[in-house]
C-alpha positions in Angstrom: 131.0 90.5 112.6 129.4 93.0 114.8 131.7 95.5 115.9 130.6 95.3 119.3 130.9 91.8 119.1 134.7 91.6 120.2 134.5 93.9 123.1 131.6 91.6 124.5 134.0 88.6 123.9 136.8 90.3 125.8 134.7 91.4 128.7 133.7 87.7 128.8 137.1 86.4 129.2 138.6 88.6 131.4 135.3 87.7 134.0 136.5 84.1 133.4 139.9 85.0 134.4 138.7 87.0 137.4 136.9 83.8 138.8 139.8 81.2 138.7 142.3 84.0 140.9 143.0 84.0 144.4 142.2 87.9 144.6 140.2 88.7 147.8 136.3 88.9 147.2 136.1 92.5 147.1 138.8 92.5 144.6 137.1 90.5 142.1 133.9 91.7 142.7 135.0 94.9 141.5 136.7 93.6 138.9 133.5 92.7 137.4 132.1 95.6 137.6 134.8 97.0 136.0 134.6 94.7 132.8 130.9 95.2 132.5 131.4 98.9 132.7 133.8 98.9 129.9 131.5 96.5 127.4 128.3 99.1 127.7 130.8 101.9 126.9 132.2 100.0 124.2 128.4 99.8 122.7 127.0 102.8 123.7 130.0 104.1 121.4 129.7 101.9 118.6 125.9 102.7 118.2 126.7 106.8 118.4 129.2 106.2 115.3 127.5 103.8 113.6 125.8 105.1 110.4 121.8 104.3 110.1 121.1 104.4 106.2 117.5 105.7 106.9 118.6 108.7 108.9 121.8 109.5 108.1 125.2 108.9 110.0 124.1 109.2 114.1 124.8 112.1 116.4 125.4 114.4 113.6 125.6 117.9 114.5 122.7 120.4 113.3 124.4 124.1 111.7 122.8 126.2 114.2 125.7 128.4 114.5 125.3 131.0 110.9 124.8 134.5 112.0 123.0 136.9 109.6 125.4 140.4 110.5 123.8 143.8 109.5 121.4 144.8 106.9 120.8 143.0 103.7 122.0 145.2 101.9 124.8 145.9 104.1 126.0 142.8 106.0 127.7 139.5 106.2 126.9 136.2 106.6 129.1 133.6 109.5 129.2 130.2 109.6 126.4 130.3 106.4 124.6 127.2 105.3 124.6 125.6 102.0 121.3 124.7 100.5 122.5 121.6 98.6 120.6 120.3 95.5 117.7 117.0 96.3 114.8 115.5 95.4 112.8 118.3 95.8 115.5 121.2 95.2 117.6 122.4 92.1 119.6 125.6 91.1 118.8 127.4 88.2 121.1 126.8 85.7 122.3 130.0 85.2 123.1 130.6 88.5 124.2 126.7 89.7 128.5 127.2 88.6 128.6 130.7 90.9 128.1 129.2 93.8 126.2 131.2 95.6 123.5 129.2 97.9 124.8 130.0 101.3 122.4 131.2 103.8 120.8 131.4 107.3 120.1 127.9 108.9 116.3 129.2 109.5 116.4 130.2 105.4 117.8 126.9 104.5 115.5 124.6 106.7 112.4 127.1 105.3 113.0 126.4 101.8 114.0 122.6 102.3 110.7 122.7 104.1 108.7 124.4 101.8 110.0 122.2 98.7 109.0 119.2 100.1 105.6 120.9 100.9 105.3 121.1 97.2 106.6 117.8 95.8 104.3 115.8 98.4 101.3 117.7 97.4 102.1 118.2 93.8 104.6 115.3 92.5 106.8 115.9 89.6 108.5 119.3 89.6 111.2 120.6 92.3 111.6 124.0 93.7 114.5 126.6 91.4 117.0 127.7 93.4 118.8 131.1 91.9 121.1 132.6 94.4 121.0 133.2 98.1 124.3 134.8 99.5 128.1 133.9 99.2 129.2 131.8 101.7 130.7 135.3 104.3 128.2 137.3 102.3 128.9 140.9 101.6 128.2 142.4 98.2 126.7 139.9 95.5 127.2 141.6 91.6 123.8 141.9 90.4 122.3 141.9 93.6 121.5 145.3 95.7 120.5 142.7 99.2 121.6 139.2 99.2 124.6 139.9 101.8 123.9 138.1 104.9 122.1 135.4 104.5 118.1 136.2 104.7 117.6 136.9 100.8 116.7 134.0 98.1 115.4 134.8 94.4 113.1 131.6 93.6 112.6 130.9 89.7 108.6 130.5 89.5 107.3 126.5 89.0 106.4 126.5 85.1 104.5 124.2 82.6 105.5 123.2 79.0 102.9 123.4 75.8 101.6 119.6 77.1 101.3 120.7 80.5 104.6 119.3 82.2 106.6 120.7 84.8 109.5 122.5 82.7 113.0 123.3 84.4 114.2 126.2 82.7 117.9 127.4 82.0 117.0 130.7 83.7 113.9 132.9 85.1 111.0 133.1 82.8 108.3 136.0 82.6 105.7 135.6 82.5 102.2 138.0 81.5 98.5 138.6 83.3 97.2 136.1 81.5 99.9 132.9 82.8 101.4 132.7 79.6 105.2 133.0 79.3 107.0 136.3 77.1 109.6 136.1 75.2 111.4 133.9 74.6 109.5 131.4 76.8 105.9 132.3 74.9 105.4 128.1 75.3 105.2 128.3 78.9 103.0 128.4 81.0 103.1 129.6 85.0 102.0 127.0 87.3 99.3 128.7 89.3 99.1 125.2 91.6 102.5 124.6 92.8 103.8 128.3 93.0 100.5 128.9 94.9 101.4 126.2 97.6 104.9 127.5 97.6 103.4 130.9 98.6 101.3 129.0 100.9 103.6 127.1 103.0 106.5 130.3 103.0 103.8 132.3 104.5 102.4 129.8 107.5 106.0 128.8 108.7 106.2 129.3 112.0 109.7 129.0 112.3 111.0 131.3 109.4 109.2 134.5 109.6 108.5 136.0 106.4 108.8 139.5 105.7 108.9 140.1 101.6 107.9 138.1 99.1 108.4 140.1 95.9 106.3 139.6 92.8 104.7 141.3 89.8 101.5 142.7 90.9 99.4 140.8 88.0 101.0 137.9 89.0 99.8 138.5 92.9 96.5 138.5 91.6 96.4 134.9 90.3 98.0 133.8 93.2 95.4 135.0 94.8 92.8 133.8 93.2 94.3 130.3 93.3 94.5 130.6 96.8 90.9 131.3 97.0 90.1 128.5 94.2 91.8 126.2 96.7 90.0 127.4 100.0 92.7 128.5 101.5 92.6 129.4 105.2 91.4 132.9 105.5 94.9 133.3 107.7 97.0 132.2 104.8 95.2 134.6 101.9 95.7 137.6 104.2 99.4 136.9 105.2 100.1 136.3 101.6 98.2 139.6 100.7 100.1 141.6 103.2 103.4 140.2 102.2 103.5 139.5 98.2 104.5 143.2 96.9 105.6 144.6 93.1 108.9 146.9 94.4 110.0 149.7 92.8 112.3 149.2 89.7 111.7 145.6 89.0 108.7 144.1 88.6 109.7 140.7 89.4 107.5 139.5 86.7 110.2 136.3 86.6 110.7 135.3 89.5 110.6 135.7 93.7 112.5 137.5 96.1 111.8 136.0 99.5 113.1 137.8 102.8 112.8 136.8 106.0 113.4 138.4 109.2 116.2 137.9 111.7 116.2 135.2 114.0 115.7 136.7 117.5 119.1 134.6 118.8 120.7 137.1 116.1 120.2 139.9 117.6 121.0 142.5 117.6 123.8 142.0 115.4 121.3 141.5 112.9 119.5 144.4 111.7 115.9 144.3 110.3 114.6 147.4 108.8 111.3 148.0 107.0 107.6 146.8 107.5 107.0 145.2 110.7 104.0 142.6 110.0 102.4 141.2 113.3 103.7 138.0 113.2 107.3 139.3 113.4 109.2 137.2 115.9 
């Protein structure tokens, strides 16, 4: 029965009532009013907690409330967002039991975004997930940034020797030529998908990027994919400007994406670095 069903019933019965009283005119009249009042509120409020199975349960909440505090690599992370595992998203392996996906909302919807970006245009393979930040951020072993919220590493979309997607246990390297090192010499780095990864980071217009580390070499054939694809001149330049080999590691295996702080952050967060023109 539809659970609105019964409130309509009783509404229905008490207006039957209210006709066979002596009550003055006014009286009932109001009455009526009454009862019909109380039915639309009784469905207005079944249809708000009623779950639609296409779009999730109704009147949910977004999680607009995480804070990214301080500097990357000297902050905290409130209210963070966990970037859950889906059709288009996966963790690492290495990294999945840790526990440590939390971000920004912005960083979140971004990569969510982005990974879908990349399963519509290019079925079959979803976007690896290593770590973000801990749930309240701070320090992160094996990380110098990662501590409130606006860092991600991203394992690199890869083939197998017949040309397959391939989800790998943990980053890969890989060499100039696209060709995975040891002990991954069978692989081989998908110039298509991790080019409209690149691609899509780059453009958002909600998320401003402002790293995207990677091994120079490997720059290059992004690049040059970009190019293959005729790529907006826009996009090529944004993804020149911001894909950079850092000092130290080469990030030959995987991404380190950054983006900048949301401007209702400030100024308890703290961006420091390059500036690129498209900074909010």
């Amino acid at each position: 029965m539809n659970p609105t069903a019964g409130c309509v019933l009783r509404a229905a019965d008490f207006l039957r009532v209210s006709r066979k009283t002596r009550y003055p005119r006014e009286v009932r009249v109001f009455l009526v009013a009454l009862a019909l009042a109380l039915t639309t509120a009784a469905v207005a409020t079944a249809d708000r907690t009623s779950a639609d199975p296409t779009r999730g349960p109704a009147a949910r909440p977004l999680p607009h409330r995480s804070r990214s505090l301080g500097l990357p690599f000297r902050g905290h992370l409130r209210d963070g967002v966990l970037l859950r595992e889906s059709a288009h998203v996966r963790y690492v392996t290495e990294y999945a039991t840790a526990g440590n996906h939390y971000g920004t909302w912005e960083l979140v919807q971004l990569l969510e975004r982005a990974a879908y970006r990349v399963s519509r245009r290019l079925p079959g393979a979803k976007l690896s997930v290593g770590e973000l930040s801990a749930e309240r951020g701070g320090r992160l072993p094996g990380h110098a940034s990662h501590q409130n919220g606006r860092d991600v590493d991203l394992g690199f979309y890869m083939l197998d020797a017949r040309g397959r997607p391939y989800d790998a246990f943990a980053f890969a390297e890989f060499g100039p030529n696209g060709q995975g090192r040891g002990p991954n010499t069978s692989l081989r780095f998908d110039d298509a998908r991790n080019w409209e990864l690149v691609a899509k980071l780059v453009a958002d217009g909600d998320a401003r990027v402002q790293h995207l580390f990677v091994a120079r070499h490997l720059k290059d054939r992004l690049l040059a994919e970009g190019r293959r694809r005729r790529a907006p001149a826009s996009v090529l330049a944004r993804a020149e400007r911001v894909m950079a080999q850092p000092t130290g590691h080469a990030h030959a295996n995987h991404f380190h994406l950054r983006i900048y702080c949301s401007p209702s952050n400030r100024p308890a967060c703290k961006d420091q670095g390059v500036r690129h023109p498209w900074a909010p």
